[in-house]
C-alpha positions in Angstrom: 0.0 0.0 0.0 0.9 3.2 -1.0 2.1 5.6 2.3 -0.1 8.8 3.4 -0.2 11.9 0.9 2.2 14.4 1.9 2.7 18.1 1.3 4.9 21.0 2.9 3.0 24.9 2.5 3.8 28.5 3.6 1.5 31.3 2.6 2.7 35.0 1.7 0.3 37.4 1.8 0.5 41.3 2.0 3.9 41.5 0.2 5.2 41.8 4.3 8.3 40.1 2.5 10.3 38.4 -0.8 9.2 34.4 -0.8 12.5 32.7 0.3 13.4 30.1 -2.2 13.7 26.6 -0.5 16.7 24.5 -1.5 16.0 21.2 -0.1 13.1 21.2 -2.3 15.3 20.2 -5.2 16.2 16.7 -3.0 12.6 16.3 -1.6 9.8 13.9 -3.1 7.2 16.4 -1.9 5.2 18.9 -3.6 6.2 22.2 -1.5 3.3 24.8 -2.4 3.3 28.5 -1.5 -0.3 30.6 -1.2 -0.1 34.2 -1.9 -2.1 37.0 -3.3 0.6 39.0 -5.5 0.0 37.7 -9.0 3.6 38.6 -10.2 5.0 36.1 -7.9 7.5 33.4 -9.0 9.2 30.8 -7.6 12.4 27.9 -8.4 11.6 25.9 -5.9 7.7 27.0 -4.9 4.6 25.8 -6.8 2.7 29.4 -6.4 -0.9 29.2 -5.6 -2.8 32.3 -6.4 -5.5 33.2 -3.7 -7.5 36.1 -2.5 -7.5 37.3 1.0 -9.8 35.8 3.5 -10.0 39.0 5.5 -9.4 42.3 2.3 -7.9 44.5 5.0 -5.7 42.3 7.4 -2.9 40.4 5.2 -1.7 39.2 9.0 -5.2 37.1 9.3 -5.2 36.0 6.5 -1.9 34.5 6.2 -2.4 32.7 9.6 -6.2 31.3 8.2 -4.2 29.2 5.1 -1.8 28.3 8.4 -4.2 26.9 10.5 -6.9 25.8 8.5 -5.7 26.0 5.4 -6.9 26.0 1.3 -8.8 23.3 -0.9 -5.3 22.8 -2.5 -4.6 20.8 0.6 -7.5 18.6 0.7 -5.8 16.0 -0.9 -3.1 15.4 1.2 -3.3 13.4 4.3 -0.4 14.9 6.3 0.9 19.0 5.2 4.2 20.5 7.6 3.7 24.4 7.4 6.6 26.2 7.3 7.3 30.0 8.1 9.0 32.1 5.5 11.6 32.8 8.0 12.1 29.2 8.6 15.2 27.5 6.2 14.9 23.9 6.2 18.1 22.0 6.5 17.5 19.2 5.0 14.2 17.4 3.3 11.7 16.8 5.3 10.4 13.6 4.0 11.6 12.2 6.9 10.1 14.1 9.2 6.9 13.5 8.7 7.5 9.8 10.2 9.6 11.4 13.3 7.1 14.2 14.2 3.9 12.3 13.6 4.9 8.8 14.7 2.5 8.9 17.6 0.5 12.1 17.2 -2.0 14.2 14.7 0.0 17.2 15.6 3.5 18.1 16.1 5.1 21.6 16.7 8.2 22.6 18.8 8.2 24.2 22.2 9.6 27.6 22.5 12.8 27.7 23.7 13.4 30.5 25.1 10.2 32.2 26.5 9.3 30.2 29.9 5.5 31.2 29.5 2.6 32.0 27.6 2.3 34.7 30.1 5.8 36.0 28.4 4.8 35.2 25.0 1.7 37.4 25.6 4.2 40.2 26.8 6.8 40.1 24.3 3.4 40.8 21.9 2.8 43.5 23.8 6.2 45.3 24.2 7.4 44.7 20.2 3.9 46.6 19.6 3.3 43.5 17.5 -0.2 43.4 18.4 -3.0 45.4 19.7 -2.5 45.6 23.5 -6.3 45.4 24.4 -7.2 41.9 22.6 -4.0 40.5 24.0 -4.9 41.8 27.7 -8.4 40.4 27.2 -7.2 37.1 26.1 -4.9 36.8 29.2 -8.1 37.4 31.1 -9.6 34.6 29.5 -7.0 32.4 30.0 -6.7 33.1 33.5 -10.5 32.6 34.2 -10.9 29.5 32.5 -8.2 28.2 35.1 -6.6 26.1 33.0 -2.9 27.1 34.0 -2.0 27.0 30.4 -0.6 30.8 31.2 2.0 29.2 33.1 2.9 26.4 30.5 5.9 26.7 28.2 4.6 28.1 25.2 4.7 26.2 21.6 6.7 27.8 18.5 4.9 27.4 15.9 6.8 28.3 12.6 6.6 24.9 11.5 3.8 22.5 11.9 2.7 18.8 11.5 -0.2 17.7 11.1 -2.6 14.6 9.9 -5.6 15.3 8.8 -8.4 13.9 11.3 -11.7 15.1 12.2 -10.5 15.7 15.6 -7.3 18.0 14.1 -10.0 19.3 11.9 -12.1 20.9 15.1 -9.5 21.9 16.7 -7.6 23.9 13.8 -11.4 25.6 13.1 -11.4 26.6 16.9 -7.4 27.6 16.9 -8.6 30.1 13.9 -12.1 31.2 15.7 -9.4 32.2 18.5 -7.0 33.9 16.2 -10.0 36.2 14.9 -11.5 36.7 18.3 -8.2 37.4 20.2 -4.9 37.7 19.2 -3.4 37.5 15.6 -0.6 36.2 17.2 -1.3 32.5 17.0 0.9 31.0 19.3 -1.3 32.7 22.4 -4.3 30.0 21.7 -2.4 27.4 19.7 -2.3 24.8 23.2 -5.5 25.8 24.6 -7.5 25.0 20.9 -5.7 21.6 20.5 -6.3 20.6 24.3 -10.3 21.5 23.8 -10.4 18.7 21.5 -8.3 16.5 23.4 -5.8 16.3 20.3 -3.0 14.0 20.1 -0.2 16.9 20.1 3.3 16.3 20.5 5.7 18.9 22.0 9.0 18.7 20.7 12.0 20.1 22.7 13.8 21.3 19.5 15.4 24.8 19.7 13.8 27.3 17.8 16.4 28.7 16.5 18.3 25.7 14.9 17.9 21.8 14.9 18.6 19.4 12.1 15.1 20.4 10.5 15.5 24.1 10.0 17.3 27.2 11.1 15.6 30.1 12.0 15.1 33.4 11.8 15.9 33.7 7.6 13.6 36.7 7.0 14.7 37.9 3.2 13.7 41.6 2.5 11.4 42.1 5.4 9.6 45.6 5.2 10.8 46.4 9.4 8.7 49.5 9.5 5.3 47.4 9.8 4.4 47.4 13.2 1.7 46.8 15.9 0.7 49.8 17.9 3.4 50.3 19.8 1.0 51.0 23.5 2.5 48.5 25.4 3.1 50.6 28.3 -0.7 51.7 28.6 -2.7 50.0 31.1 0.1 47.0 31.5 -1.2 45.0 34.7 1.3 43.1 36.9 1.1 40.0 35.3 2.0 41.5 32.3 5.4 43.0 34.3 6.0 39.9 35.3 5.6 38.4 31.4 8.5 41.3 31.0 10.8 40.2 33.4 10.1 36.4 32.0 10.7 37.2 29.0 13.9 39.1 30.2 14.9 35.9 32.0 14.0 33.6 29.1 16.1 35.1 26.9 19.4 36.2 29.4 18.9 31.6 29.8 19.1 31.4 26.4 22.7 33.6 26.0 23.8 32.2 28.7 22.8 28.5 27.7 24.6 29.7 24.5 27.9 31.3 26.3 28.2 27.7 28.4 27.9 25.7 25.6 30.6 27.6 23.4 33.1 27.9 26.6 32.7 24.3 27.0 33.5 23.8 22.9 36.6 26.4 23.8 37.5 24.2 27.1 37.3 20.7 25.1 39.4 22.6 22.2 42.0 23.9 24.3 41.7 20.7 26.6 43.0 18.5 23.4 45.4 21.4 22.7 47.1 20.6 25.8 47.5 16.8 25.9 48.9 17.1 22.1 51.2 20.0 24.0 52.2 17.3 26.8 52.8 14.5 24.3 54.9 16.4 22.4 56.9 17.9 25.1 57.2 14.0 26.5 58.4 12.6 23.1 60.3 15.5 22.9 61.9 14.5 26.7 62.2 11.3 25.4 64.2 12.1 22.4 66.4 14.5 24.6 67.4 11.7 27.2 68.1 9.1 24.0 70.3 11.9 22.4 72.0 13.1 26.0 72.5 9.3 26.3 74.1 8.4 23.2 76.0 11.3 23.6 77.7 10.4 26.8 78.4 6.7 25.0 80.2 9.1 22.6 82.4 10.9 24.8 83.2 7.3 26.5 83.8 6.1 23.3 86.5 8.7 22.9 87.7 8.8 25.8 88.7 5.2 25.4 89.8 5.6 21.5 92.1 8.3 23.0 93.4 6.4 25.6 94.4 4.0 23.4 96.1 5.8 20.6 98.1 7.3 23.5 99.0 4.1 24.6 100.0 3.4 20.6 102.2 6.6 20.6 104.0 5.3 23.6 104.5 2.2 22.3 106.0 3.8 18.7 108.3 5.7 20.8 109.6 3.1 22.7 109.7 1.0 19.6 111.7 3.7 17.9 114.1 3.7 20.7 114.9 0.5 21.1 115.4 0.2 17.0 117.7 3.0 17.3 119.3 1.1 20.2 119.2 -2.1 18.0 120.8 -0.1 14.7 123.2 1.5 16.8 124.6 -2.0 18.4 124.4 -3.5 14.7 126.3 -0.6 13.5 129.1 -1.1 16.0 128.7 -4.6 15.6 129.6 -3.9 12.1 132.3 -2.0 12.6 133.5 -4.4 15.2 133.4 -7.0 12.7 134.9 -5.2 10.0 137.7 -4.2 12.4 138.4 -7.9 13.3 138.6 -8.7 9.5 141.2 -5.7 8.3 142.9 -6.5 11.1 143.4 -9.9 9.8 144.4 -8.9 6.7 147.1 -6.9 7.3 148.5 -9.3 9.7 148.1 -11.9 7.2 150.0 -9.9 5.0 152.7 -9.4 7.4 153.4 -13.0 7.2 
């Protein structure tokens, strides 16, 4: 049997930014669709699906309605991972679909570095990137329905699996219900929608900012001037100071989670650096006692070959005196002899 229908999508609406070519796509089996309203769009590695804005006059909204509940497109596909323009995928995700959904109907990473959804709902607040009255309402909400879920670690949800099951279906049509109702920014009501309908969600402990799936932020000609409206010091209530100092907290862990981890790369580097250093210096001792060593056998050596050619010279001298001893005693043996014999002769002669 053939396996489920898979598809990956991201949707860019309201020309916020330039469509981010994907370059896994070129190694990936999957189709990898892209929903926008600009008609002049074109992608390499996006199949471009022309749409028209849910909501005319909010691009935001309607972005986030082919997110959660998506486009007819996408009815024929059993499983679809959504992916944020920002997000850069590191490898294909073909793969993934069997890792994230192995035992759920939806998958999405926890945040990593805000504690709360009580932070998450202040770091809307003070980047202006919402209006300050939904979110304050929605907090109120959240904390009457007593829940807890401000408390919870919030999810990040820049990409998204998901299997397509009545059950996911309810719950992505009361995620988007939430979205229009409250806040625009989705990941505020993304845990309570899924746990109304008791979905099977997984939370994934992957760092939002890099993993073997993706890397993240990868923005490509964001327009920076677009923001919320910038009130988030009117009417801020305690809980949302103490979202502040949260998120304060959150991300100082993060740095610091970063500083450890790259001092500890530096110790381990500098840790090797230093055995190599000691093995090298002990061959190197090594070396210096075998050469201080043969060295000394060297000067013995010497010592001895000396002694012994001074013994030799002695020994020539004496040998050269007693051969001048010796030729001097044959010499006057010699003469002696030569003596004996004139002498003989002449008295011979005399006879």
């Amino acid at each position: 049997m053939s396996g489920p229908r898979r598809a990956v999508y991201r949707a860019l609406v309201g020309g916020y930014e330039q469509l981010r070519e994907e370059e896994v796509a070129r190694d990936s089996d999957l189709p990898f669709i892209c929903f926008t309203d600009d008609p002049h769009l074109t992608s390499d590695t996006w199949e471009v699906v022309l749409v028209e804005r849910r909501l005319p006059r909010d691009a935001t909204r309607s972005a986030r309605a082919l997110k959660i509940v998506g486009h007819p497109v996408l009815d024929d596909y059993d499983e679809t991972l959504w992916v944020d323009n920002t997000v850069a995928l590191g490898k294909a995700p073909d793969d993934l679909f069997d890792d994230w959904l192995s035992d759920a109907d939806v998958a999405a990473p926890l945040h990593s570095y805000r504690t709360s959804v009580l932070a998450e709902a202040e770091a809307v607040i003070d980047g202006g990137l919402d209006d300050f009255a939904r979110v304050y309402e929605q907090v109120a909400h959240l904390l009457m329905d007593g829940s807890g879920v401000l408390e919870e670690n919030p999810h990040w949800t820049g990409m998204l699996a998901r299997r397509r099951t009545p059950v996911t279906e309810a719950a992505m049509q009361t995620w988007w219900e939430q979205v229009l109702r409250h806040s625009r920014r989705d990941q505020l009501s993304f845990v309570p929608a899924m746990r109304a309908h008791d979905v099977r969600l997984r939370s994934l402990p992957v760092d939002s900012h890099e993993s073997p799936w993706h890397e993240w932020p990868r923005a490509t000609g964001r327009d920076e001037q677009r923001q919320g409206t910038g009130l988030r010091d009117l009417l801020r209530p305690p809980a949302g100071r103490i979202g502040a100092l949260e998120e304060q907290l959150g991300q100082t862990t993060h740095a610091m989670q970063v500083a450890v981890a790259h001092r500890e790369e530096v110790i381990v580097s500098l840790t090797a650096e230093l055995d190599a250093a000691r093995a090298h210096a002990a061959a190197s001792r090594e070396e210096l006692d075998r050469v201080r060593h043969e060295r000394n056998l060297a000067h013995s050596d010497l010592a001895a070959a000396e002694a012994r050619v001074s013994r030799l010279k002695r020994r020539v001298r004496r040998s050269k005196r007693r051969s001048r001893r010796l030729t001097e005693m044959l010499e006057r043996e010699r003469r002696s002899s030569l003596d004996k014999v004139v002498a003989r002769v002449r008295g011979g002669g005399r006879g």
